[in-house]
MARVO-305914 format. One line per 8 residues: number of its first residue (from 1); their letters; for each residue y, z, x of C-alpha. Coordinates in Angstrom, 3 decimals, padded with zeros to 6 digits. Each point is the difference from the previous one (the first is absolute). Layout:
NUM	A	Y/Z/X  ... $
REM end
This chain:
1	XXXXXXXX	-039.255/-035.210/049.151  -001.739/-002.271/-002.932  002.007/-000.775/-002.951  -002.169/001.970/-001.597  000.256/003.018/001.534  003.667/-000.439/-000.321  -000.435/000.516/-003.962  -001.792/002.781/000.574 $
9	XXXXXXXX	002.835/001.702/001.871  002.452/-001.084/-001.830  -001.909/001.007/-003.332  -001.048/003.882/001.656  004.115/000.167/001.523  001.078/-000.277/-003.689  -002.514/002.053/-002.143  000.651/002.826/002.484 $
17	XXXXXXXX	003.832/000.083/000.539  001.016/-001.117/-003.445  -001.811/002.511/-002.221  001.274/002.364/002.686  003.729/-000.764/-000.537  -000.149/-000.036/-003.408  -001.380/003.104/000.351  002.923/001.140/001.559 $
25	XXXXXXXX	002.354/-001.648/-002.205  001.342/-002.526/002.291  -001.217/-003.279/-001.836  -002.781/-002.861/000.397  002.644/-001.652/002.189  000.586/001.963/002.505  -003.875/001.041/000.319  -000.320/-004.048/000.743 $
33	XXXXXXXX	002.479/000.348/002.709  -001.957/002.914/001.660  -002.892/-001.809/-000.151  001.474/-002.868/001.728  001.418/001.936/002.560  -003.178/001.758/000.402  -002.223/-002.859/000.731  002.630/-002.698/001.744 $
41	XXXXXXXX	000.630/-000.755/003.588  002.763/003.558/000.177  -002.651/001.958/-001.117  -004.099/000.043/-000.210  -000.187/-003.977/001.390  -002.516/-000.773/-002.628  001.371/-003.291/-000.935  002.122/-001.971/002.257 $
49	XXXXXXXX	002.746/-002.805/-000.894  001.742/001.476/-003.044  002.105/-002.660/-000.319  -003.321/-002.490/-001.549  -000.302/002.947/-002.324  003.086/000.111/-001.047  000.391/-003.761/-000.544  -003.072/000.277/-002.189 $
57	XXXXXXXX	000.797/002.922/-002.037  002.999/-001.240/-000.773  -001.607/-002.176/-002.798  000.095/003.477/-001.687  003.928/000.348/-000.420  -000.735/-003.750/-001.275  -002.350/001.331/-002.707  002.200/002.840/-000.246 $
65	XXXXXXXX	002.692/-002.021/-001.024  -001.902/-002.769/-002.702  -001.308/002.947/-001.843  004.006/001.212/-000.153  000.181/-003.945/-001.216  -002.100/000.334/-002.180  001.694/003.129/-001.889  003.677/-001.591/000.161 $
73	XXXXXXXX	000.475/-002.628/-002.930  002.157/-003.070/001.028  002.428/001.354/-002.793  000.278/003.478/001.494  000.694/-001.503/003.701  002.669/-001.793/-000.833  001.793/003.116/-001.230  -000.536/001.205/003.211 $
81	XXXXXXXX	001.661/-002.478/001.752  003.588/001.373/000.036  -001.918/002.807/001.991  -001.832/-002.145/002.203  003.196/-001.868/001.217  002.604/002.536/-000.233  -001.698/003.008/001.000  -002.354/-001.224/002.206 $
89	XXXXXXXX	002.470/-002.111/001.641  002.425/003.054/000.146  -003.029/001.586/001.453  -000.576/-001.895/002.768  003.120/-001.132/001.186  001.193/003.551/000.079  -002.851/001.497/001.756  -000.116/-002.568/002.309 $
97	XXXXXXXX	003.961/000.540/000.897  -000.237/002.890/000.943  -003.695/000.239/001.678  001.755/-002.813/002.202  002.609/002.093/000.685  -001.832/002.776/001.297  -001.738/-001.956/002.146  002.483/-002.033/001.725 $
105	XXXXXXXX	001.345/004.043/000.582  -003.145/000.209/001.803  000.136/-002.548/002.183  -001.312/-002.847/-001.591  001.114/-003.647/000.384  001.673/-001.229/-003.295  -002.672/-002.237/-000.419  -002.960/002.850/000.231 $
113	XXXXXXXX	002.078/002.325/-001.918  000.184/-002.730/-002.950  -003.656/-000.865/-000.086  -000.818/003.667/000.399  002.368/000.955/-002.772  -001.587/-002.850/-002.545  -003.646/001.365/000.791  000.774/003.521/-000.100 $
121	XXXXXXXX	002.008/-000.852/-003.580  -003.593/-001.371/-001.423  -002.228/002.839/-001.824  -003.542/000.237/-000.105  -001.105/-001.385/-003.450  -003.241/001.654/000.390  000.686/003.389/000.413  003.273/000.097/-002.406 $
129	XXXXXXXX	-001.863/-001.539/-002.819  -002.982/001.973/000.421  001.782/003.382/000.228  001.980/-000.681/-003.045  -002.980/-001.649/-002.038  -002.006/003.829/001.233  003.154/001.345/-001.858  -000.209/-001.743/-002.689 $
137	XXXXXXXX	003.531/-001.034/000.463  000.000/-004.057/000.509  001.069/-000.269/-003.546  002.946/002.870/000.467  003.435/-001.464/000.529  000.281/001.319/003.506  -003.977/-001.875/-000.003  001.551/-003.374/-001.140 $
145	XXXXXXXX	002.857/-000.171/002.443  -002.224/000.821/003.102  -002.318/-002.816/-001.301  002.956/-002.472/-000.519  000.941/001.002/003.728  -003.281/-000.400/001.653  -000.428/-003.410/-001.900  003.455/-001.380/001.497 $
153	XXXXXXXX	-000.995/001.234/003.715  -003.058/-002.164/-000.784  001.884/-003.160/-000.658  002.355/001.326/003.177  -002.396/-000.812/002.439  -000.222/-003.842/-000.394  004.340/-000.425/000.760  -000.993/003.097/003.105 $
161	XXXXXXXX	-002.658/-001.694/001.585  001.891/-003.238/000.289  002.773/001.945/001.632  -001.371/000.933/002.748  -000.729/-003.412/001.727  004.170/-000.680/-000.635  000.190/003.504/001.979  -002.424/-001.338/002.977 $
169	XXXXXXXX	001.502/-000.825/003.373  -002.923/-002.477/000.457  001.009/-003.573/-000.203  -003.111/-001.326/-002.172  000.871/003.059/-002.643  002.362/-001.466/-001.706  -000.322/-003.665/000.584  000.671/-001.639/-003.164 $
177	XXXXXXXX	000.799/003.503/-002.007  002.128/-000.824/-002.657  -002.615/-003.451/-000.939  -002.937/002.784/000.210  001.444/002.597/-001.734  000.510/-002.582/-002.962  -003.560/-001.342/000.092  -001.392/003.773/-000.109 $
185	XXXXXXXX	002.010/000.982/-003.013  -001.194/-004.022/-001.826  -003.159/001.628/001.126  000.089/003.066/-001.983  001.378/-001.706/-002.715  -002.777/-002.382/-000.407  -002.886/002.799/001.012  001.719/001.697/-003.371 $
193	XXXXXXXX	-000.140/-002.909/-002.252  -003.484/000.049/000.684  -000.752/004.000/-000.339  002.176/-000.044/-003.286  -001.276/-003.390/-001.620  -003.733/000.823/000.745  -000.035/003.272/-001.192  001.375/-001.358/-003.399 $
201	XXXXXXXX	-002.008/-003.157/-000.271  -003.436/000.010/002.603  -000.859/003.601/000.224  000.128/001.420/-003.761  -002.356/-002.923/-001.468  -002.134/000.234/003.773  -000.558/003.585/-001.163  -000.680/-000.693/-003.704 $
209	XXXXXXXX	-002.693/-002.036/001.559  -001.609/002.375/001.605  000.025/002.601/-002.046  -002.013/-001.819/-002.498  -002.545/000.300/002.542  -000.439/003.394/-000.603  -000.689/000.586/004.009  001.900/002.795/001.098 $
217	XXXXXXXX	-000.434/-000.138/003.643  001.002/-003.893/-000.543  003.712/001.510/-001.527  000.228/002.570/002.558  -000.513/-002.733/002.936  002.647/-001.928/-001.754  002.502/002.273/-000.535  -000.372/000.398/004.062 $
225	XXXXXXXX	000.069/-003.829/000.301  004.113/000.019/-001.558  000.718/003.041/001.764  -000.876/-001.861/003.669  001.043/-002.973/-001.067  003.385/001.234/-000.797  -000.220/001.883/003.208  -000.565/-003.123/002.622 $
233	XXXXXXXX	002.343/-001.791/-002.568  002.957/002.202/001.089  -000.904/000.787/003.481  -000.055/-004.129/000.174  003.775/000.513/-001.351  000.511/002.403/002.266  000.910/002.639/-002.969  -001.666/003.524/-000.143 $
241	XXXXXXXX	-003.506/-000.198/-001.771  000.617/003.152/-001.711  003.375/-002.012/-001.419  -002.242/-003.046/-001.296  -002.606/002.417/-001.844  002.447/001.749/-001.507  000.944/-003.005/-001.769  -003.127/-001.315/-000.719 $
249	XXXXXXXX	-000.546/003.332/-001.715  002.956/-000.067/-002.182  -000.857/-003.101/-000.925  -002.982/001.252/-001.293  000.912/003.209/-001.382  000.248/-001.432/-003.522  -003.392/-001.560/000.457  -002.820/000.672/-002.381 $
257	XXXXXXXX	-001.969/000.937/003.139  002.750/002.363/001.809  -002.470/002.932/-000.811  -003.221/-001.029/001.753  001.505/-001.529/002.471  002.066/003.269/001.245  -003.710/001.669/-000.480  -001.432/-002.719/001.825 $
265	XXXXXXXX	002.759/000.938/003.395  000.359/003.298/-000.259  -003.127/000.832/002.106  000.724/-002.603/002.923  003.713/001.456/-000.687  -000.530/003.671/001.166  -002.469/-000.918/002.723  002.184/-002.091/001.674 $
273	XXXXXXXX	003.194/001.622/-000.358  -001.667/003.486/001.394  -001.125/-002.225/002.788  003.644/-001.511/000.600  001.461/003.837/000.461  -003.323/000.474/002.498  000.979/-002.936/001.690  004.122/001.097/000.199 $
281	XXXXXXXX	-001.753/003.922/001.389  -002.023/-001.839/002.798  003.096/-001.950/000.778  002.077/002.710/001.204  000.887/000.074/003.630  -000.694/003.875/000.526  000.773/-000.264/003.512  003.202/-001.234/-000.496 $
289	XXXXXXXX	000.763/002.915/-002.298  -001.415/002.758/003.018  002.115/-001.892/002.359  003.280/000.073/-001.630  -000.521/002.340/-003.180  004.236/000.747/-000.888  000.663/-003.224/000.426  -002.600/-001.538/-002.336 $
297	XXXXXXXX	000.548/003.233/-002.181  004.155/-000.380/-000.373  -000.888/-003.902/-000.466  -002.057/000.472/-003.066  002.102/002.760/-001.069  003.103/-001.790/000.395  -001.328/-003.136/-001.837  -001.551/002.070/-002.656 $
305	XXXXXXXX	003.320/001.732/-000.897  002.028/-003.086/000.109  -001.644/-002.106/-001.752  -000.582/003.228/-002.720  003.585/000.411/-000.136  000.689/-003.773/-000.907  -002.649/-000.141/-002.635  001.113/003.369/-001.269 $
313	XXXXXXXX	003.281/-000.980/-000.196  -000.919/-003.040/-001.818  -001.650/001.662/-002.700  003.312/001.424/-001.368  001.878/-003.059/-001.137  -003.647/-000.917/-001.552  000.597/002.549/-002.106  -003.119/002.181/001.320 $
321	XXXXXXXX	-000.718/003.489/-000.902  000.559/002.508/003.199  -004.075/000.190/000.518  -000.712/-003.750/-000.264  002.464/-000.475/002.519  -001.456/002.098/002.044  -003.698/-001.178/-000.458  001.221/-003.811/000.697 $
329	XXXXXXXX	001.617/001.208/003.259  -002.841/001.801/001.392  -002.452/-002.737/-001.829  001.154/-003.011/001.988  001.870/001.874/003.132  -003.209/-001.298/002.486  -000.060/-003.127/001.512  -002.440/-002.833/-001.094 $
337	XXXXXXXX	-003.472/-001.979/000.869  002.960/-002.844/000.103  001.539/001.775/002.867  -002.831/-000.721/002.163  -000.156/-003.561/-000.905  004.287/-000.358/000.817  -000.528/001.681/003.135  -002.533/-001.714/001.749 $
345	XXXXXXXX	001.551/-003.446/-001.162  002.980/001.490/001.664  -002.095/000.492/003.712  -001.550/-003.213/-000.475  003.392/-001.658/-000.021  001.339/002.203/002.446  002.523/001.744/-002.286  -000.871/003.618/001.390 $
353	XXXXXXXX	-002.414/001.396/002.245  -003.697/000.880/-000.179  001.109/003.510/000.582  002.373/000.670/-002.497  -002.353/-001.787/-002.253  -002.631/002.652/000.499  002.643/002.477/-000.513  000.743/-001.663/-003.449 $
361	XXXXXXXX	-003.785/-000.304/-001.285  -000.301/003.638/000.919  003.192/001.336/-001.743  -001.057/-002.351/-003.245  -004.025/001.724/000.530  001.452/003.555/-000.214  002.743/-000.551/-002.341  -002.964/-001.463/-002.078 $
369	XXXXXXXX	-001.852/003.272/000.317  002.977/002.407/-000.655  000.649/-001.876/-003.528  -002.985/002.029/-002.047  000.950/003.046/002.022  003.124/-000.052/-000.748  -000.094/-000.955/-003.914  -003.066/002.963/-000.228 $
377	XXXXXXXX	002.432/002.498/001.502  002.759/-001.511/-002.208  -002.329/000.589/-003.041  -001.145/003.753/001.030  004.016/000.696/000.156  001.084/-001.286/-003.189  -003.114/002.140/-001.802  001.576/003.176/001.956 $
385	XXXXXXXX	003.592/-000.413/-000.979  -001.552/-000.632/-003.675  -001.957/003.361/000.615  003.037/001.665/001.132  002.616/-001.836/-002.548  001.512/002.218/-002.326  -001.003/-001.076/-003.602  002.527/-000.659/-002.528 $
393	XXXXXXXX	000.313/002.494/-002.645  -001.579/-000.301/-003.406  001.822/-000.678/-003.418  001.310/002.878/-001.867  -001.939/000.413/-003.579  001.596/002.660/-001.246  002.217/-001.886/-002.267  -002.900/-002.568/-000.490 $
401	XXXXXXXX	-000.682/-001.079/-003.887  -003.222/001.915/-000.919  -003.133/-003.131/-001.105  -002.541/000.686/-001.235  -002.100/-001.330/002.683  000.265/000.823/003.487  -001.232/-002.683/002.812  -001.170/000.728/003.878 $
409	XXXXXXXX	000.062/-002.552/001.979  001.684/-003.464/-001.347  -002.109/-002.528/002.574  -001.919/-003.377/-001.602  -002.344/002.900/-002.045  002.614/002.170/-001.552  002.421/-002.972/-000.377  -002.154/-001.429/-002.794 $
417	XXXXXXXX	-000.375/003.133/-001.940  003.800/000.352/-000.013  000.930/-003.665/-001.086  -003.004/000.768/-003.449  002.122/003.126/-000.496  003.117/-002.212/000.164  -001.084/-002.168/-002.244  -000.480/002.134/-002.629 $
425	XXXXXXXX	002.956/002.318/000.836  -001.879/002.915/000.734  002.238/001.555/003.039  -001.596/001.263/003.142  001.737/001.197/003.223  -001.553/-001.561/003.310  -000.274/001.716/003.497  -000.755/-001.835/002.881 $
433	XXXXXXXX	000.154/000.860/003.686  000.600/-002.926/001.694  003.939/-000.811/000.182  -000.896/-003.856/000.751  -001.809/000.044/-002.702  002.535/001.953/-002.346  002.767/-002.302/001.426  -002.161/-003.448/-001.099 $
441	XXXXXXXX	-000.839/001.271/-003.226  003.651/000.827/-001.031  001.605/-003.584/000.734  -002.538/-001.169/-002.728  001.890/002.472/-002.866  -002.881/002.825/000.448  000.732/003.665/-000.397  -001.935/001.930/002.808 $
449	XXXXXXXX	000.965/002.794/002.152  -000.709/000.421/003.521  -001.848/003.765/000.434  -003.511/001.166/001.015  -001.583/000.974/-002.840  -002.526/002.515/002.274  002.920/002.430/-000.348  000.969/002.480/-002.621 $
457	XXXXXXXX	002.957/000.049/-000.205  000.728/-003.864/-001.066  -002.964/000.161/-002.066  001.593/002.784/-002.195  003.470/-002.074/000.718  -001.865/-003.091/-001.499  -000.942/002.367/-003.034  -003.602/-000.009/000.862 $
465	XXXXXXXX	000.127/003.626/-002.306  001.172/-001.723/-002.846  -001.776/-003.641/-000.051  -003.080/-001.147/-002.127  -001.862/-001.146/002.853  000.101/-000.922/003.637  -001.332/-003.146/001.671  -001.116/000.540/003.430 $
473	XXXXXXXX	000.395/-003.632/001.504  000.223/000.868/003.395  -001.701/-002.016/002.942  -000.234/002.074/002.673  -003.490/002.081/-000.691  001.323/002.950/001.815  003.345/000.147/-001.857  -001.451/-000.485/-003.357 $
481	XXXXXXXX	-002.536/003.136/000.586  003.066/002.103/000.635  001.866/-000.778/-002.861  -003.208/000.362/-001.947  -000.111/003.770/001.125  003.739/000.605/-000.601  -000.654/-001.370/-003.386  -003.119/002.508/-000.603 $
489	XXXXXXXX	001.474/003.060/001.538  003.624/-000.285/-001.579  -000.004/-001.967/-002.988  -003.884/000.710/-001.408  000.512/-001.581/-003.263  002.036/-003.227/001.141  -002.801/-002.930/-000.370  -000.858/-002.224/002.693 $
497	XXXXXXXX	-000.937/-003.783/-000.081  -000.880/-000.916/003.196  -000.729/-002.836/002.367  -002.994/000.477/002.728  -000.216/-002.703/002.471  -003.840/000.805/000.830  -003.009/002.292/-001.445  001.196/002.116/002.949 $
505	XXXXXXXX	003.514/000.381/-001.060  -001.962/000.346/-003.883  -001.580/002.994/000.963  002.967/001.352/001.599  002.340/000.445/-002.754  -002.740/000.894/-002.238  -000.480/003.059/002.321  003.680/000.466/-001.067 $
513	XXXXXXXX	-000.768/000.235/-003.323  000.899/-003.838/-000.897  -001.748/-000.832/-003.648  001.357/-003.845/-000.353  -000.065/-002.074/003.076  000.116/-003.572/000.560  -002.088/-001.709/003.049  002.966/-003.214/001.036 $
521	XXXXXXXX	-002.130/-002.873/000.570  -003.331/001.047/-002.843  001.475/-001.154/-003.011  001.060/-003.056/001.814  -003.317/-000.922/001.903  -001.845/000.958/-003.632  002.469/-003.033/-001.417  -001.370/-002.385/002.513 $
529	XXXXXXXX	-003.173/000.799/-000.515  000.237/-000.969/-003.605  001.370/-003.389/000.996  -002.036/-000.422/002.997  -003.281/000.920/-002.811  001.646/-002.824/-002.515  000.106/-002.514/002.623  -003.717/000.928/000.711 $
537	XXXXXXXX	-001.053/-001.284/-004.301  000.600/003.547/-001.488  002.547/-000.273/-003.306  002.605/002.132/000.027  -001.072/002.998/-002.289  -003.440/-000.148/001.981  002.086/000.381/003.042  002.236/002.596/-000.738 $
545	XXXXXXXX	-002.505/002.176/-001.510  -001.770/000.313/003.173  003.005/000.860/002.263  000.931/002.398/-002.619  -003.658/001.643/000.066  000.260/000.219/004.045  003.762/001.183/000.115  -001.138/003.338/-002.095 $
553	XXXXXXXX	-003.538/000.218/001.592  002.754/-000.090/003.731  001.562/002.570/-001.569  -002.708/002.633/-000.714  -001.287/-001.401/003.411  004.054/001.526/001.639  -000.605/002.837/-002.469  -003.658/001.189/001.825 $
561	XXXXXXXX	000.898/-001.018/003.528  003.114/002.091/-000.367  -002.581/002.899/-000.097  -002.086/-000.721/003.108  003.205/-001.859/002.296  -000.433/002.343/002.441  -003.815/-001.078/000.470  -000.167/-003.280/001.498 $
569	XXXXXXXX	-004.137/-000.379/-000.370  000.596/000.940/-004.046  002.565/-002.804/-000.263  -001.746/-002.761/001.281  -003.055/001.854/-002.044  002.119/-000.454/-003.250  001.411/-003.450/001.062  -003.817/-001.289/000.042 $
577	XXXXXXXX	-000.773/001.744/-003.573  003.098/-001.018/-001.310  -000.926/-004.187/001.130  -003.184/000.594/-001.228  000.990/001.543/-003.746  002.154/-002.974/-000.270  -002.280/-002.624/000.271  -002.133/001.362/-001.843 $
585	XXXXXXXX	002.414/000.593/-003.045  001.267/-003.306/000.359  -004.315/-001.614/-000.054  000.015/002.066/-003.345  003.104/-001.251/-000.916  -000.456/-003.780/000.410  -003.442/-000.356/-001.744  001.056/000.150/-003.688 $
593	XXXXXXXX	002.793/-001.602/001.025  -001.562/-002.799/001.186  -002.947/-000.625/-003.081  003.496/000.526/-002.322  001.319/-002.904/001.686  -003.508/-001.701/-000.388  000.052/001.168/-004.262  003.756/-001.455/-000.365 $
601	XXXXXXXX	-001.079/-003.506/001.560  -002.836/-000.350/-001.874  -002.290/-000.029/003.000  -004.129/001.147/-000.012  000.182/-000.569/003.905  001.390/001.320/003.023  003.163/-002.434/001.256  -000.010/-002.720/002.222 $
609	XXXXXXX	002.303/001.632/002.172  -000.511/003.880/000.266  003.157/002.171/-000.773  002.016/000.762/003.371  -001.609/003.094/001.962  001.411/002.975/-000.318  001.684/001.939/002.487 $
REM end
């Protein structure tokens, strides 16, 4: 089959499968992994030899791994390092114990069960930092200890390659081993002088160069130029790629350029990486796994487990909460791309078998696989136990002071309102639902009560019969509607101020009878219009008056949509009118304006430069 071809079953595998498991809920990942499987030698036979894939794709992870650089200031890695060494460290020497352990139970020479243990310890980078970046979690605490981890398994593999020729029974393996284990490490000493030194004093000013160019496929084809120059640099060295472009990428992460040049890799970044879990699906030994399916099933289970229960356990003197422990376990429980790499050096030298070697890559594979499964399942449990958790019960008002003013909802909207009251000692009592929320706000000295202000009963606890007004600061849409219509039906003459996130939202509590409502971000975008509209030539007073002539002509335009917002056709018929009136008006407007300006200067003619065009 043609190279090009190839692409083209590669590109149809992952535009089918991965739309399809996301579908389904089970992630981009493990839609890659289907794919793979789908297409490789265990499956379809489309494309042969996935090992060449994977080889290539692997410049993803290294991608993968700069644009992480690239987000990580020097300052903020060093912090991490007592991580890096200590936990990661802890990490590995603990998972590898007892992985070693369990497989010198099995039957394995000390020797295999070592090198087994040390590749099985290793997690995938890939997956682990892609299903906690999907999260949103890389920059949790449980996210910044996995990260520490994966980067010390990283630096691991230099110190675990060169073990394994001091473990060969070969004669020419370890000829001269202590002398060549010293030049290696010089080597990756002097291979980081270089990374670290150019990146502070050859790169930058290389890419202030070109950027004055002003060619943008010239910056892009740069950027790629230090990423595989890095690359070869390291795999010269002998060190992992994905190690040395990390680096570089820190050490440009406080770069004028960091921006475009993450915007610049970000394309060949998710192309590539996709491809590298393809390549990891086709490489999965199927027939290994129909032969001898317990086996290869109590393998990766038993890894799994063991190396979740170390990690797990590790979380707790880190001082991690009970559900980022449990995220990091089930994160980085897998085995790693590194894996492969350890155990085919291992056959090469002899170390263990061909066949246990399969049995290794196809344990790592799966294990690979079960990760998103298992942290989508993990996910879908922890929203049922929230479902079924019994809420804590809400603070008793009765012998609450009675204010004047009575607040619903205390987020970033109401929280505003009440610090104004504050600060002119006007007293208001605050409801909000959230307990986190509640619980924040009262370690900074604020009085707020945890209830749902939807219900009667702490409404007329919270003396909604006796206050001045009520401000209806909820976010939730739904919520706010309800309490709305509590409002209406059982305290009629109680005033409402409240906050509408949309026109939609608008209309709805003006069904309820709502008189003075606030849309959140109007007043806000109308204040950066004036600016935006002063930066364009207008003064000031010419700029305000027109955002103050649109804001009420917006409102008479909410007023007479509110009337027809059940009729689509009529509202896009009065959005059209209502575009129309305006520029119009504002035509009018701007013509005396504009020969005033002409009387004041003392000018017969029209200006050199006419006035800015209105919008």
């Amino acid at each position: 089959m043609s190279i090009l071809n190839e692409v083209a079953v590669f590109l149809i595998a992952a535009v089918i499968a991965v739309p399809l498991f996301k579908r389904l809920g089970l992630g981009s990942i493990l839609g890659y992994l289907a794919a793979g499987t789908l297409i490789g030698p265990s499956g379809l036979g489309f494309v042969g030899k996935p090992e060449d894939v994977l080889h290539f794709a692997e410049f993803g992870v290294v991608l993968f791994l700069f644009i992480v650089g690239l987000e990580l200031q020097p300052a903020r890695l060093w912090a991490l390092r007592r991580s890096v060494f200590g936990l990661g460290l802890a990490q590995v020497a603990l998972s590898a114990a007892v992985l070693t352990g369990a497989g010198m139970l099995l039957g394995l020479s000390m020797k295999a069960a070592l090198i087994a243990g040390l590749g099985l310890s290793l997690s995938s980078t890939a997956i682990a930092l892609q299903l906690l970046g999907e999260r949103q979690q890389l920059t949790a605490r449980h996210g910044r200890e996995s990260f520490a981890i994966l980067l010390f398994q990283d630096l691991a593999v230099i110190p675990l390659l060169a073990l394994i020729p001091l473990l060969s029974e070969r004669p020419g393996d370890t000829d001269g081993g202590g002398q060549g284990i010293l030049l290696s490490l010089l080597k990756v000493a002097a291979v980081l002088a270089v990374v670290v030194l150019s990146g502070r004093f050859l790169v930058r000013p290389a890419f202030r160069l070109i950027a004055s160019t002003q060619l943008q496929e010239l910056f892009t084809a740069a950027t790629l130029l230090v990423v595989v120059g890095v690359a070869l640099l390291m795999n010269f060295a002998g060190i992992s790629m994905a190690l040395g472009t990390f680096l570089a990428g820190v050490l440009l992460a406080d770069s004028e350029y960091r921006h475009e040049l993450e915007a610049d890799i970000e394309p060949f970044k998710g192309l590539l990486l996709g491809l590298f879990f393809i390549a990891v699906g086709m490489s999965m030994n199927l027939g290994l796994v129909i032969q001898r399916p317990l086996l290869i099933a109590t393998c990766v289970v038993g890894v799994m487990a063991l190396k979740g229960a170390v990690l797990f356990w590790l979380g707790r003197p880190m001082g991690l909460m009970l559900q980022g422990r449990r995220i990091m376990a089930l994160a980085l429980a897998q085995g790693g791309e590194f894996g492969f790499v350890l155990f085919g050096a291992a056959a090469s030298a002899g170390v263990m078998d061909r066949e246990l070697t399969e049995h290794l890559v196809v344990v790592v594979s799966l294990s690979m696989a079960a990760t998103p499964l298992l942290l989508t399942l993990h996910d879908r449990l922890v929203e049922r136990q929230l479902r079924r958790a019994v809420p804590a019960e809400y603070d008793h008002l009765e012998d609450a002071e009675q204010q004047p003013v009575l607040i619903a909802g205390f987020g970033r909207y109401g929280q505003i309102i009440g610090r104004v009251l504050n600060m002119l000692d006007i007293g208001f009592t605050a409801l909000e639902v959230s307990p986190e929320q509640v619980d924040f706000l009262r370690r900074y000295g604020n009085k707020i009560h945890y209830g749902d202000a939807s219900r009667l009963d702490l409404l007329r606890a919270a003396g909604a019969g006796k206050a001045k007004l009520l401000v209806l600061a909820i976010d939730d849409p739904d919520a706010s509607v309800r309490t709305a219509q509590l409002v209406r039906a059982n305290f009629p003459r109680l005033p409402v101020y409240a906050r509408a996130r949309n026109r939609a939202h608008a209309y709805r509590l003006m069904d309820e009878g709502v008189k003075i409502l606030n849309r959140e971000t109007l007043l806000s975008s109308l204040e950066m219009a004036c600016f935006v509209l002063q930066g364009l030539g207008f003064d000031e007073g010419r700029a305000r008056h027109i955002i103050e002539r649109f804001r009420k002509y917006d409102q008479e335009l909410l007023q007479k949509q509110y009337a027809v917002s059940q009729d689509e056709e009529k509202l896009i018929q009065t959005s059209q009118q209502f575009r129309e009136e305006l520029r119009s008006l504002f035509e009018q407007d701007n013509r005396p304006q504009t020969q005033a300006q002409l009387q004041e200067n003392g000018e017969d003619s029209a200006p050199k430069a006419p006035p800015p065009r209105q919008p």
